[in-house]
N, CA, C and O atoms as a DFTB+ gen file, in Angstrom:
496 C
 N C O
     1  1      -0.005       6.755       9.582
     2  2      -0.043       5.310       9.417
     3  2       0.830       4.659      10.488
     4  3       1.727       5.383      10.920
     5  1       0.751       3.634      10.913
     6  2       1.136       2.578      11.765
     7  2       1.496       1.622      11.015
     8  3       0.809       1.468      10.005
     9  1       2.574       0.741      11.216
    10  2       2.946      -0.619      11.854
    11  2       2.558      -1.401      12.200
    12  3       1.722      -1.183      13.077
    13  1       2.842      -3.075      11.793
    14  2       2.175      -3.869      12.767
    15  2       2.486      -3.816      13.927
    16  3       1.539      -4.106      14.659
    17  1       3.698      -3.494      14.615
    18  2       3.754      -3.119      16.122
    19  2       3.143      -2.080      16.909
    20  3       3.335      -1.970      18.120
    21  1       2.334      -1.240      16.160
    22  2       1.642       0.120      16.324
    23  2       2.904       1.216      16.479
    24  3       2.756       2.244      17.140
    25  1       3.955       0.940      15.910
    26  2       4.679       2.453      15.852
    27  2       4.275       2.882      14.573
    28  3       3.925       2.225      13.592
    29  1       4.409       4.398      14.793
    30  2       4.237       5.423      13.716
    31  2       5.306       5.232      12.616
    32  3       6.523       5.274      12.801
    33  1       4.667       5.015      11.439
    34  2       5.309       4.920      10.336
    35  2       5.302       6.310       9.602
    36  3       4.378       7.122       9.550
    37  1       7.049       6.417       8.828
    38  2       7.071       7.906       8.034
    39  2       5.844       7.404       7.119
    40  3       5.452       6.278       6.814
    41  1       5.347       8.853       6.771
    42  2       4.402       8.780       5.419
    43  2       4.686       9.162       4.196
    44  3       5.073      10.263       3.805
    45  1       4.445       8.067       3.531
    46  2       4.865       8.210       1.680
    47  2       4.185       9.303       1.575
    48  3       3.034       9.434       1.994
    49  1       5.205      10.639       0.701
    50  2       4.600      11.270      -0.448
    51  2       5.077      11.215      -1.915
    52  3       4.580      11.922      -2.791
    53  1       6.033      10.365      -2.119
    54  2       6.302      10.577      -3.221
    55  2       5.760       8.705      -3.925
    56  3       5.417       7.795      -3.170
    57  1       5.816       8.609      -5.135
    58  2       5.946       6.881      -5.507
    59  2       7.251       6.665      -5.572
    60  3       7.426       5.474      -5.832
    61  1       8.478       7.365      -5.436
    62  2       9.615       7.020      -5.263
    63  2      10.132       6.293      -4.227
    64  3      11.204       5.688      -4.236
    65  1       8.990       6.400      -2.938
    66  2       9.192       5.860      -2.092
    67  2       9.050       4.201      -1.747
    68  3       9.409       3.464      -0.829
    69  1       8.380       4.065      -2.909
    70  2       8.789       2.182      -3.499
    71  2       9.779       1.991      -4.528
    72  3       9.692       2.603      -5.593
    73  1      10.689       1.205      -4.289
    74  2      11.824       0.901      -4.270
    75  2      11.623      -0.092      -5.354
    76  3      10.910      -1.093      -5.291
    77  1      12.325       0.303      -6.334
    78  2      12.524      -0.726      -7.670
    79  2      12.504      -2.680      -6.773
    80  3      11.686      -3.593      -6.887
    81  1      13.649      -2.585      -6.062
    82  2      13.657      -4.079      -5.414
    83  2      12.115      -4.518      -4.795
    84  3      11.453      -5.549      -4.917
    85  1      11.934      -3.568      -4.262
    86  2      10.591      -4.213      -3.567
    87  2       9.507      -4.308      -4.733
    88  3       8.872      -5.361      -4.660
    89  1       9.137      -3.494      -5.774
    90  2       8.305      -3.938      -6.807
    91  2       8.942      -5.151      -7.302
    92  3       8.061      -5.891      -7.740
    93  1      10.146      -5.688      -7.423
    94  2      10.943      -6.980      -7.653
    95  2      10.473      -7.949      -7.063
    96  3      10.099      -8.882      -7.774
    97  1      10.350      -8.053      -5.800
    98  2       9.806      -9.101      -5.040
    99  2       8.708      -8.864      -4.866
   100  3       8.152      -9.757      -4.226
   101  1       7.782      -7.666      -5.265
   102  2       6.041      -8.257      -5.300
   103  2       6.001      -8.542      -6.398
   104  3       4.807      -8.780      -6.214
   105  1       6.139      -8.766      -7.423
   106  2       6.157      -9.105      -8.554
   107  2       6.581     -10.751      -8.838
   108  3       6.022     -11.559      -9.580
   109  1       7.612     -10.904      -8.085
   110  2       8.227     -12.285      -8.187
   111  2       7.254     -13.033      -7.283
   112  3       6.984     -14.214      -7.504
   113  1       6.642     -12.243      -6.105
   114  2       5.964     -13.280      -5.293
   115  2       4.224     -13.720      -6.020
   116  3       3.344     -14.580      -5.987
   117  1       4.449     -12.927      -6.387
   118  2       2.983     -12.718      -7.298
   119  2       3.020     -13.873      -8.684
   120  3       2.031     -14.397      -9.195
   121  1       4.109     -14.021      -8.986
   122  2       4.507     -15.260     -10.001
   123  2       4.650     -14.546     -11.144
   124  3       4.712     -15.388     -12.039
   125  1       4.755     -13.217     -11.717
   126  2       5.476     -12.071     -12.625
   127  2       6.653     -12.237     -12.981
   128  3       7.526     -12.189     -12.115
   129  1       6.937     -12.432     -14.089
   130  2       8.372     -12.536     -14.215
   131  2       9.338     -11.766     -13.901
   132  3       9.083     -10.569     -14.041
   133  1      10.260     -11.998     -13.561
   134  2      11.456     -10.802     -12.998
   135  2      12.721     -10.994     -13.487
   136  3      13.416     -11.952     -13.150
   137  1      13.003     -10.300     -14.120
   138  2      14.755     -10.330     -14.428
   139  2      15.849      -9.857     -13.013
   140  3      15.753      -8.944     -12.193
   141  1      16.676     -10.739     -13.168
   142  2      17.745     -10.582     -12.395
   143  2      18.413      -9.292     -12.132
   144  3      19.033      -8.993     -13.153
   145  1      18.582      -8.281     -11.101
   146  2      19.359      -7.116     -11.106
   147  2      20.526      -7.286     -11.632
   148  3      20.978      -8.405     -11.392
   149  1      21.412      -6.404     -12.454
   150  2      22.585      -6.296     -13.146
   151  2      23.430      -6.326     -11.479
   152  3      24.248      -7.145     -11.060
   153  1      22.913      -5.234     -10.875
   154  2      24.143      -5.416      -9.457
   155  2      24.064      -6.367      -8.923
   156  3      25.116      -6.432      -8.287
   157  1      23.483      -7.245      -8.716
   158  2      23.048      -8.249      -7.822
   159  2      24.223      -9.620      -8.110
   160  3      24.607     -10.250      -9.095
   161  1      24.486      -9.625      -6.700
   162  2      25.374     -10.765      -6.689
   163  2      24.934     -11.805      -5.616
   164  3      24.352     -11.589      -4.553
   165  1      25.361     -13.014      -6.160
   166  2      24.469     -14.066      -5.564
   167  2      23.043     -14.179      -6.215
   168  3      22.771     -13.612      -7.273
   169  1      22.203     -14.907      -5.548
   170  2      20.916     -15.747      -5.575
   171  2      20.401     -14.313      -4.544
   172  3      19.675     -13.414      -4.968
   173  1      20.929     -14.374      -3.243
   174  2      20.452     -13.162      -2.103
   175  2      19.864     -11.811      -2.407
   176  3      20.452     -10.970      -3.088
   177  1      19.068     -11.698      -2.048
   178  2      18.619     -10.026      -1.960
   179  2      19.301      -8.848      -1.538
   180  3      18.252      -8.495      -0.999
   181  1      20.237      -7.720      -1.227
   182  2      21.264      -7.348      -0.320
   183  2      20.270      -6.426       0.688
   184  3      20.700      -6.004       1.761
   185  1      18.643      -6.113       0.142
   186  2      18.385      -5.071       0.935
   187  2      16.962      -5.786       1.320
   188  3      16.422      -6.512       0.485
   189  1      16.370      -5.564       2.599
   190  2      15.346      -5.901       2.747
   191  2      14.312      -5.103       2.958
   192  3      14.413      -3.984       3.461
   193  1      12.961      -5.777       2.481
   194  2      11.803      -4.945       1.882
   195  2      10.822      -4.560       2.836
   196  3      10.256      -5.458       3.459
   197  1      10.499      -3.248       3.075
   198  2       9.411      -2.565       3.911
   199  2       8.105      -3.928       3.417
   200  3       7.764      -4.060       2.241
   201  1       7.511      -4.848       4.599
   202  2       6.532      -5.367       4.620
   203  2       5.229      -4.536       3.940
   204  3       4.312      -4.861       3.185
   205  1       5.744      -2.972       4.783
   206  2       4.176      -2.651       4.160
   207  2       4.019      -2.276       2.825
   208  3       3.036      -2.358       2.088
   209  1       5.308      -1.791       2.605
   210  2       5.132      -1.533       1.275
   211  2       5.101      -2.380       0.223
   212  3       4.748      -1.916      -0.861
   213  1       5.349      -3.345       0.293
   214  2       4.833      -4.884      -0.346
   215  2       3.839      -5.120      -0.448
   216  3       3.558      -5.697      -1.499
   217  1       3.053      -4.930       0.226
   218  2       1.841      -5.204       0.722
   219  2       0.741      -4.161      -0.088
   220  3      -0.357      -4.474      -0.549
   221  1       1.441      -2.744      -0.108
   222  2       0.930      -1.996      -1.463
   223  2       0.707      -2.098      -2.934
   224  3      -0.114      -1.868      -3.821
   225  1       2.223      -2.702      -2.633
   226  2       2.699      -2.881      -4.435
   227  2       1.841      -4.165      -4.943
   228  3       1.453      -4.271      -6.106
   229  1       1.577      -5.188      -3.864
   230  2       1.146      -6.474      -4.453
   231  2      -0.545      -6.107      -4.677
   232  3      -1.282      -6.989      -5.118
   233  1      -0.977      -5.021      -4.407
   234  2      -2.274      -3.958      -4.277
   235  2      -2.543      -4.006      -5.607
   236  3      -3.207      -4.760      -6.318
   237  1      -1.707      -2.776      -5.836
   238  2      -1.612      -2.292      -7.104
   239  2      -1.352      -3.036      -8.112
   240  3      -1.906      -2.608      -9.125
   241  1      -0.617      -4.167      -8.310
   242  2      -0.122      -4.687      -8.973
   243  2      -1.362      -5.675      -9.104
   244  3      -1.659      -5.897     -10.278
   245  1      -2.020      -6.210      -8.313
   246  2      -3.399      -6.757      -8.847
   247  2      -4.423      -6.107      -9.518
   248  3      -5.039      -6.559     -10.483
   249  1      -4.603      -4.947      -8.938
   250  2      -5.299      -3.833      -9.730
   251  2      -5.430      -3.585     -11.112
   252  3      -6.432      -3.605     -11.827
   253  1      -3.934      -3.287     -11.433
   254  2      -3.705      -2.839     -12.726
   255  2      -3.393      -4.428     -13.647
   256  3      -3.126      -4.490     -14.847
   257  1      -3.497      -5.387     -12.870
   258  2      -3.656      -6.813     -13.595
   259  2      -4.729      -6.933     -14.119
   260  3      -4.759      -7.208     -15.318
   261  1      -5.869      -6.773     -13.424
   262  2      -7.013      -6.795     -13.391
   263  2      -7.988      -6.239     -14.321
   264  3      -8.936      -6.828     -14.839
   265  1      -7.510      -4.632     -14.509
   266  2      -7.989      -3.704     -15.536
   267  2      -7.453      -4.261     -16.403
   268  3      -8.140      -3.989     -17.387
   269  1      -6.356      -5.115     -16.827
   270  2      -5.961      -5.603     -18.467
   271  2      -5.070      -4.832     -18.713
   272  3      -5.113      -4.368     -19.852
   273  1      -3.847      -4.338     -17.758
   274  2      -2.627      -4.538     -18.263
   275  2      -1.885      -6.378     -17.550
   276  3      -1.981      -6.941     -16.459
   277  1      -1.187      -6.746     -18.891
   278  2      -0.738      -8.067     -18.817
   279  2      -0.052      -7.802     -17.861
   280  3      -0.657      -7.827     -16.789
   281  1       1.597      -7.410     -17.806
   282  2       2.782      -7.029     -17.240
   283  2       3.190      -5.734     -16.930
   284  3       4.163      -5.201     -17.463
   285  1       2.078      -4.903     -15.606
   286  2       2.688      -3.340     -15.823
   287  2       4.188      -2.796     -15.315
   288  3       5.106      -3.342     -14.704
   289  1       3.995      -1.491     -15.849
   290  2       5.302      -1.159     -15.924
   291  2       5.588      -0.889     -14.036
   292  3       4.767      -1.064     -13.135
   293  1       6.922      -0.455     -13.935
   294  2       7.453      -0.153     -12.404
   295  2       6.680       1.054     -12.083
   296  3       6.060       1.249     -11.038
   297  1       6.807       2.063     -13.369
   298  2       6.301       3.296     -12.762
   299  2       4.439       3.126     -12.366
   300  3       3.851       3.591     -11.390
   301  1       4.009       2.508     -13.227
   302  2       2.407       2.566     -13.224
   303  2       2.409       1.848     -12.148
   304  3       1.290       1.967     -11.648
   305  1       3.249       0.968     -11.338
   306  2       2.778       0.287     -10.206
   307  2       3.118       1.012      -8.735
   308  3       2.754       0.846      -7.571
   309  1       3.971       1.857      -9.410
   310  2       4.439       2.907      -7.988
   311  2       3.206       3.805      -7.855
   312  3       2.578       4.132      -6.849
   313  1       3.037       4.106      -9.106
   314  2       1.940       5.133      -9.148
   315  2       0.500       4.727      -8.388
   316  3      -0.238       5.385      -7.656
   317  1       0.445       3.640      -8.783
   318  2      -0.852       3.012      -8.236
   319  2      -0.722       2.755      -6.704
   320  3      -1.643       2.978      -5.918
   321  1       0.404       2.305      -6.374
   322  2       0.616       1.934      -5.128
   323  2       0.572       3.283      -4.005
   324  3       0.390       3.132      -2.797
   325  1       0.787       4.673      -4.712
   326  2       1.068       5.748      -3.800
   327  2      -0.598       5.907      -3.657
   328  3      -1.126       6.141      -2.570
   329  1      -1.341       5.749      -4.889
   330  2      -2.284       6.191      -4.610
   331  2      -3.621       5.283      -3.443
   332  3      -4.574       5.762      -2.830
   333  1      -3.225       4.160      -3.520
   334  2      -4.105       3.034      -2.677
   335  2      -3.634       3.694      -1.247
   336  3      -4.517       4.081      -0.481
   337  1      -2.161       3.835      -0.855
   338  2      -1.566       4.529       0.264
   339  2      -2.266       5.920       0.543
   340  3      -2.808       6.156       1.623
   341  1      -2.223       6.781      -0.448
   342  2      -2.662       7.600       0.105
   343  2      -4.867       7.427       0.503
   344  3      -5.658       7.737       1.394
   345  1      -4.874       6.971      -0.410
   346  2      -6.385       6.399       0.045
   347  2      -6.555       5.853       1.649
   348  3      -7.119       6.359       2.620
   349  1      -5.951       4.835       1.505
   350  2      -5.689       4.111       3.057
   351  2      -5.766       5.110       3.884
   352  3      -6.781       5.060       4.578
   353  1      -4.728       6.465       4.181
   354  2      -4.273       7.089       5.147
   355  2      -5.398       7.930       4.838
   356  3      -6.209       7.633       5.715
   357  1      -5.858       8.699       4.193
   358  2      -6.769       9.167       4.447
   359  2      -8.617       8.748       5.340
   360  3      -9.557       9.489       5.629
   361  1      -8.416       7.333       5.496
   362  2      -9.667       6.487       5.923
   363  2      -9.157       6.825       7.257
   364  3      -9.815       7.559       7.995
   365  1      -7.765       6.225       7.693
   366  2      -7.418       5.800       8.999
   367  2      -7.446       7.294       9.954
   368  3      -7.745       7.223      11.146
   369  1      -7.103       8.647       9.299
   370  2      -7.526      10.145       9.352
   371  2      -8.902      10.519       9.718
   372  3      -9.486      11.375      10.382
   373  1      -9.090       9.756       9.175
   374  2     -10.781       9.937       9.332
   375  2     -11.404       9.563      10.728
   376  3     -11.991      10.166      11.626
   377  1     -10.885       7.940      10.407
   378  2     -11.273       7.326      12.099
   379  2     -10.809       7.291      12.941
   380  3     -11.309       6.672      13.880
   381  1      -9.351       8.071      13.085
   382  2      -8.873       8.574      14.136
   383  2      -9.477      10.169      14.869
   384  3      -9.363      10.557      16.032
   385  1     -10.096      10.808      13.747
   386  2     -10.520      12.053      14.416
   387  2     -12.279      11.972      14.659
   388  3     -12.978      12.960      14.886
   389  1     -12.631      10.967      14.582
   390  2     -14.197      10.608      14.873
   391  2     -14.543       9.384      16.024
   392  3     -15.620       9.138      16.568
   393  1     -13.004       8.605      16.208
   394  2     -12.866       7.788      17.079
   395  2     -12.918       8.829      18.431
   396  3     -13.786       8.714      19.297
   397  1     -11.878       9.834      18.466
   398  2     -11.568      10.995      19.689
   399  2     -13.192      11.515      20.223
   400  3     -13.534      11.967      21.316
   401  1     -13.773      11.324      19.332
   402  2     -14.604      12.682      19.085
   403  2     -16.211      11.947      19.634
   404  3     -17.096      12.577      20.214
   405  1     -16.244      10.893      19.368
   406  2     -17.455      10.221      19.200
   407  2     -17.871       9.111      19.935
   408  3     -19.063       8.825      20.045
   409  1     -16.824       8.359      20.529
   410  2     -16.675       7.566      21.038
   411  2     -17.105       6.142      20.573
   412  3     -17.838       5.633      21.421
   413  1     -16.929       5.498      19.712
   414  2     -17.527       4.776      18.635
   415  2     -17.319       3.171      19.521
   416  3     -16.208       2.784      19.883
   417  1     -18.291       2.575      19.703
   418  2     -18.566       1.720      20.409
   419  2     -18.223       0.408      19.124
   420  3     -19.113      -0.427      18.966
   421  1     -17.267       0.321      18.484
   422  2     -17.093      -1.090      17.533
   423  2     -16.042      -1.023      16.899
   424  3     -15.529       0.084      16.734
   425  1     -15.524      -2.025      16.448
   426  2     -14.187      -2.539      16.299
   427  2     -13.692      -1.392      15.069
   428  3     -14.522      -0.733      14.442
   429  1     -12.706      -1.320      14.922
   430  2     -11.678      -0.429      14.099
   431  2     -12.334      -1.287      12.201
   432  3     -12.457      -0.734      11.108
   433  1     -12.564      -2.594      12.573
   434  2     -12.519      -2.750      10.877
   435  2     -14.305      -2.551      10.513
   436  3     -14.704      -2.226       9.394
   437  1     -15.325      -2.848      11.827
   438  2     -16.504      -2.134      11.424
   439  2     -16.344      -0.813      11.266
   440  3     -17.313      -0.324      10.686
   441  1     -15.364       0.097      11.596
   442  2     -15.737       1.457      11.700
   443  2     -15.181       2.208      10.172
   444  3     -15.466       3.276       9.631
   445  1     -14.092       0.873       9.739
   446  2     -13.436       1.114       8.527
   447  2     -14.694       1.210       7.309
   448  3     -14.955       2.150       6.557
   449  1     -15.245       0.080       7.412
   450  2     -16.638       0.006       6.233
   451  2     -17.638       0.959       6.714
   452  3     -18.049       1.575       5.730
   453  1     -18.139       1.307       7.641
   454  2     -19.012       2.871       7.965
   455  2     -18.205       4.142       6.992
   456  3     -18.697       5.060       6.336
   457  1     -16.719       3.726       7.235
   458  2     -16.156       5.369       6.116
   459  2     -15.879       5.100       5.160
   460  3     -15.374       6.001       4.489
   461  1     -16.082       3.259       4.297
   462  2     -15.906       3.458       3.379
   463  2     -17.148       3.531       2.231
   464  3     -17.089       3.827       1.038
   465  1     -18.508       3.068       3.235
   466  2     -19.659       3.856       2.482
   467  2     -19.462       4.916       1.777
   468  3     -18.899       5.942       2.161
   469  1     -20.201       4.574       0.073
   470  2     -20.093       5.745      -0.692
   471  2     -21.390       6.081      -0.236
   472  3     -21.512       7.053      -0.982
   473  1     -22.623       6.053       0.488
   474  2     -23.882       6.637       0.962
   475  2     -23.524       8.132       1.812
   476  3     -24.210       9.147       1.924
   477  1     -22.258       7.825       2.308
   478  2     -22.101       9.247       3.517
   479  2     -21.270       9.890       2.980
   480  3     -20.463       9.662       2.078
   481  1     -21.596      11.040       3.818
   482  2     -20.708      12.267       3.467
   483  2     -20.313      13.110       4.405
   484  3     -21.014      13.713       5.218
   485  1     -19.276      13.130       4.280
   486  2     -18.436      13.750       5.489
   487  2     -18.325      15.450       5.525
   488  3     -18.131      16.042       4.463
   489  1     -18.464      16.226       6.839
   490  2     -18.272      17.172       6.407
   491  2     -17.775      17.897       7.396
   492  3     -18.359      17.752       8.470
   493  1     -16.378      19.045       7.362
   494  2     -15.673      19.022       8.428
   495  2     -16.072      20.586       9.067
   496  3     -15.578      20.964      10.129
């Protein structure tokens, strides 16, 4: 996975790797209620939040809104969130080793919906 700057980002394997705070602020940005951290001093945040992984959690966290949980829990949203991640990285895997290979004449987000056809089947 990448960055919006195109550097290589470490890759989540665990859901530990979302951070109670950052499910805090997708949650709060999402309009979820949030209780105040016990450590937390000030109004301020002290740590700041991986964009992308925000960007997961606020994923998941619609997801599992969606299916008809009201308010899910931290863990079911980590959980969900590792798994949209690992979904993701597995697409971008895909079209990185068929991009090399094939020479694919169209943009990265047409080439995204070609692999995310459930019609094809991949076979290595």
């Amino acid at each position: 996975m990448y960055d919006e700057q195109g550097d290589k980002m470490r890759t989540i394997n665990k859901s530990s790797a979302f951070k109670t705070c950052e499910i805090a602020i997708a949650k709060e940005e999402l309009g979820f209620p949030v209780r105040r951290a016990v450590n937390r001093r000030g109004n301020h945040r002290a740590v700041k939040p991986n964009p992308i992984h925000i960007d997961y959690l606020k994923k998941a966290i619609k997801e599992l809104s969606n299916s008809g949980r009201k308010n899910p829990t931290y863990k079911e949203i980590r959980e969900k969130a590792l798994e949209l991640y690992k979904q993701e990285n597995d697409k971008t895997k895909i079209l990185k080793s068929y991009r090399g290979v094939m020479k694919l004449n169209m943009p990265k987000s047409e080439a995204l919906k070609v692999i995310e056809d459930k019609g094809l089947i991949y076979e290595s």
